[in-house]
C-alpha positions as CSV (number, residue, x, y, z in Angstrom):
1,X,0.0,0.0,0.0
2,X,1.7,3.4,-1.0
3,X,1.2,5.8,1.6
4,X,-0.1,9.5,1.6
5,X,1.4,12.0,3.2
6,X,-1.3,12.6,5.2
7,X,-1.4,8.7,5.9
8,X,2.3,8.8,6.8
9,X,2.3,11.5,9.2
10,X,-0.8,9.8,11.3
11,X,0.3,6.8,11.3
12,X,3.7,8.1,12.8
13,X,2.4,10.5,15.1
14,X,-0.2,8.0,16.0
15,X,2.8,5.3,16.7
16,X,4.3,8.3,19.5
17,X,1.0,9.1,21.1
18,X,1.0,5.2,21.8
19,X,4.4,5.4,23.5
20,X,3.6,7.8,25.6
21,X,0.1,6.0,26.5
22,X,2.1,2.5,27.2
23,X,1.7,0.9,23.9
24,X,3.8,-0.5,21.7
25,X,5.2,2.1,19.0
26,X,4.6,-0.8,16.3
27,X,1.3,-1.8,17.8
28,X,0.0,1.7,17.7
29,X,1.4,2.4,14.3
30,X,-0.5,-1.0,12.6
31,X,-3.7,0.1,14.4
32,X,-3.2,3.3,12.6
33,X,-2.5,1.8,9.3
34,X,-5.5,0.0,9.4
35,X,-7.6,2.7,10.9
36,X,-6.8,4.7,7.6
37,X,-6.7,1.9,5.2
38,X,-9.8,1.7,2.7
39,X,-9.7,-2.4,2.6
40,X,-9.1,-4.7,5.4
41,X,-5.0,-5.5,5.1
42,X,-2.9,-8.6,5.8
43,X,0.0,-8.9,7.8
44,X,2.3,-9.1,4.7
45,X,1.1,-5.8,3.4
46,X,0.9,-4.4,7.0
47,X,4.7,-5.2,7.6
48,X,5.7,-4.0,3.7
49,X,3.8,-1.0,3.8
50,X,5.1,0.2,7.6
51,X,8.9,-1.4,6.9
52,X,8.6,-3.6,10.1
53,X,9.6,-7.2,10.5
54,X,6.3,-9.1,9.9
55,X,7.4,-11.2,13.1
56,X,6.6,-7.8,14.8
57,X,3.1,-7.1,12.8
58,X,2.2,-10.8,13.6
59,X,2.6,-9.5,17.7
60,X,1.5,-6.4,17.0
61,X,-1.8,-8.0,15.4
62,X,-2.1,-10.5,18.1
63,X,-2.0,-7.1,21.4
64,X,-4.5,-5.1,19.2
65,X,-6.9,-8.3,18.3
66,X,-6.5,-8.8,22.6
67,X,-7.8,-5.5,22.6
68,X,-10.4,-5.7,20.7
69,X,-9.2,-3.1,18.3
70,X,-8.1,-5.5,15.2
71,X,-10.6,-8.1,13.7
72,X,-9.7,-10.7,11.0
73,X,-11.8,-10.9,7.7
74,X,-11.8,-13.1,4.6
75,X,-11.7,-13.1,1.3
76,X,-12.7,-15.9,-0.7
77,X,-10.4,-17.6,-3.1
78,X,-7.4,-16.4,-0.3
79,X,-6.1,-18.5,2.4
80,X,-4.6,-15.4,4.1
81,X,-6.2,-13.2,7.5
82,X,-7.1,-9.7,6.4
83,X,-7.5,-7.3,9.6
84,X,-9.4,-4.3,9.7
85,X,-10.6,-2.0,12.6
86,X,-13.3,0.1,13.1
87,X,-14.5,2.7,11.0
88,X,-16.6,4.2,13.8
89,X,-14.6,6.3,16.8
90,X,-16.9,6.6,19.2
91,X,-17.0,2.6,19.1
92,X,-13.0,2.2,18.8
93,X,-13.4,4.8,22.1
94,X,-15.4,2.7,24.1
95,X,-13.6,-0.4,23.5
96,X,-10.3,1.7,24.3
97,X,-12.1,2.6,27.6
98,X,-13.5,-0.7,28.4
99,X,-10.2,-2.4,27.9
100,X,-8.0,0.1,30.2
101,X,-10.7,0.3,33.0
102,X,-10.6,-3.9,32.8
103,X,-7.1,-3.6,33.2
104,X,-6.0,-0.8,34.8
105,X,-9.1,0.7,37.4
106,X,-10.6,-2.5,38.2
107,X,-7.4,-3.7,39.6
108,X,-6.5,-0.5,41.0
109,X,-10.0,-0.5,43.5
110,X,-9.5,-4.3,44.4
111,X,-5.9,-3.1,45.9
112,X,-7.9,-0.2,47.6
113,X,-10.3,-1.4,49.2
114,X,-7.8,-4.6,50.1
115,X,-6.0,-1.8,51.7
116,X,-8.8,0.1,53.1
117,X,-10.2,-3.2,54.8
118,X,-6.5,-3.7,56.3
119,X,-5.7,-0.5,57.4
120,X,-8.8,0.2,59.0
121,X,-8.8,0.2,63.1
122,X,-5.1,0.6,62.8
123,X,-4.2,3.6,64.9
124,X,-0.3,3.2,63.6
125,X,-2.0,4.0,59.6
126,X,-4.6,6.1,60.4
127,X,-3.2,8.6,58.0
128,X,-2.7,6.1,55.5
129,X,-6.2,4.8,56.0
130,X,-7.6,8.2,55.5
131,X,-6.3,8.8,52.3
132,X,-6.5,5.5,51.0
133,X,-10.3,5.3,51.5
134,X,-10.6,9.3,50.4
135,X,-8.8,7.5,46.8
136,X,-10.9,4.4,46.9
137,X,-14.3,6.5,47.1
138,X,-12.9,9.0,43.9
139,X,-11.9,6.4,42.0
140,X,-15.5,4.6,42.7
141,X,-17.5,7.5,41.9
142,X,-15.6,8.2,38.9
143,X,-16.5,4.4,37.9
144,X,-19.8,4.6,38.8
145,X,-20.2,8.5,36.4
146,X,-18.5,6.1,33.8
147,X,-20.5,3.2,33.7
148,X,-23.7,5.5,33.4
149,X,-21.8,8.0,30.7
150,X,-21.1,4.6,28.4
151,X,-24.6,3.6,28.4
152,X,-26.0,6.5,26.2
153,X,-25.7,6.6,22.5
154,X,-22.9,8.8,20.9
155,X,-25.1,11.5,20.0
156,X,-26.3,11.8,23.4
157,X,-22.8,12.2,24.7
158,X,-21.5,14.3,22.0
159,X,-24.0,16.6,22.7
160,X,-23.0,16.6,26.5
161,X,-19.3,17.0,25.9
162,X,-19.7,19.6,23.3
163,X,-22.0,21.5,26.1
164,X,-18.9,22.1,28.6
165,X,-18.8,25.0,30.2
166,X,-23.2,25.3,30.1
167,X,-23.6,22.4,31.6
168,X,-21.2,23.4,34.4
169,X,-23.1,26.2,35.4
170,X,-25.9,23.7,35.9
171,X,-24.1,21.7,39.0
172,X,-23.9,23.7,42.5
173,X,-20.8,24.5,43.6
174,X,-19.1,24.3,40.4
175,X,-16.3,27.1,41.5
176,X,-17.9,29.6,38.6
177,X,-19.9,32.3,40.5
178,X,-21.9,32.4,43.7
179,X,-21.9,29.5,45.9
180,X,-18.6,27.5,44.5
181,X,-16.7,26.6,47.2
182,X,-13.1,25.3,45.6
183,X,-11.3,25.2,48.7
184,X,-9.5,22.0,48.4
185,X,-6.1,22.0,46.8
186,X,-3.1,20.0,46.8
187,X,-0.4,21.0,48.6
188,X,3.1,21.9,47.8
């Protein structure tokens, strides 16, 4: 597949974004590659096109198929895996989201309230104990705001996100006129 410019300069920018999210440079840069690719690819023209080993597009296929982000289709009259990925964002978003909170938050609150449970009673951590369980709650509501917010379509979100700062003046205590009350910050 000859690449645009355009092409090339997502796909490599797409490749650093994943490096500094804790992907694999190679990983991110196939899922790119497919993202922008009219036809479903296979591995061969994945590692040709991006100048990779196909040893490495093989294992990058395999993390983003793990994923969820990479699904094999075929063509008939050809032995070979094509992969593709989603044409839809907001769908690509939610199975980004789904994946890191399976992997990264879900843990994250078992530790916390393993901790929380612990600690509690234990006049030697009560400090700890405080600010374990203030972490554990924040990190629950934020879970609990997220399970709700995937549930609605995409236009219903859209619409939410693109309503920022109006929405805000909705809540109470927002910090943004009369009644905020932002008094906690982090200290230096």
């Amino acid at each position: 597949m000859d690449l645009s410019a355009t092409q090339r300069k997502f796909i490599l920018h797409w490749g650093e974004m994943g490096t500094k999210w804790g992907i694999n440079r190679t990983v991110a840069q196939v899922h790119a590659l497919l993202f922008v690719s009219p036809e479903p690819l296979n591995a061969e023209e994945i590692a040709a096109t991006l100048s990779v080993a196909r040893s490495n597009v093989s294992t990058s296929l395999r993390e983003l198929q793990g994923w969820g982000l990479a699904s094999v289709v075929h063509r008939l009259g050809d032995r070979r895996d094509y992969f593709e990925t989603f044409d839809d964002v907001w769908a690509m978003y939610h199975v980004v989201m789904e994946e890191r909170k399976r992997r990264e938050i879900d843990p994250t609150i078992a530790l916390l309230r393993q901790c929380v449970a612990e600690s509690a009673g234990d006049a030697d951590d009560a400090h700890t104990h405080e600010r374990l369980s203030s972490m554990l709650d924040f990190v629950e509501t934020m879970t609990q705001w997220y399970n709700q917010v995937r549930k609605l379509p995409p236009s219903a979100f859209t619409t939410m996100a693109r309503m920022g700062g109006k929405l805000m003046d909705l809540l109470p205590g927002n910090g943004r006129g009369k009644g905020s009350s932002s008094k906690t910050k982090p200290k230096t």
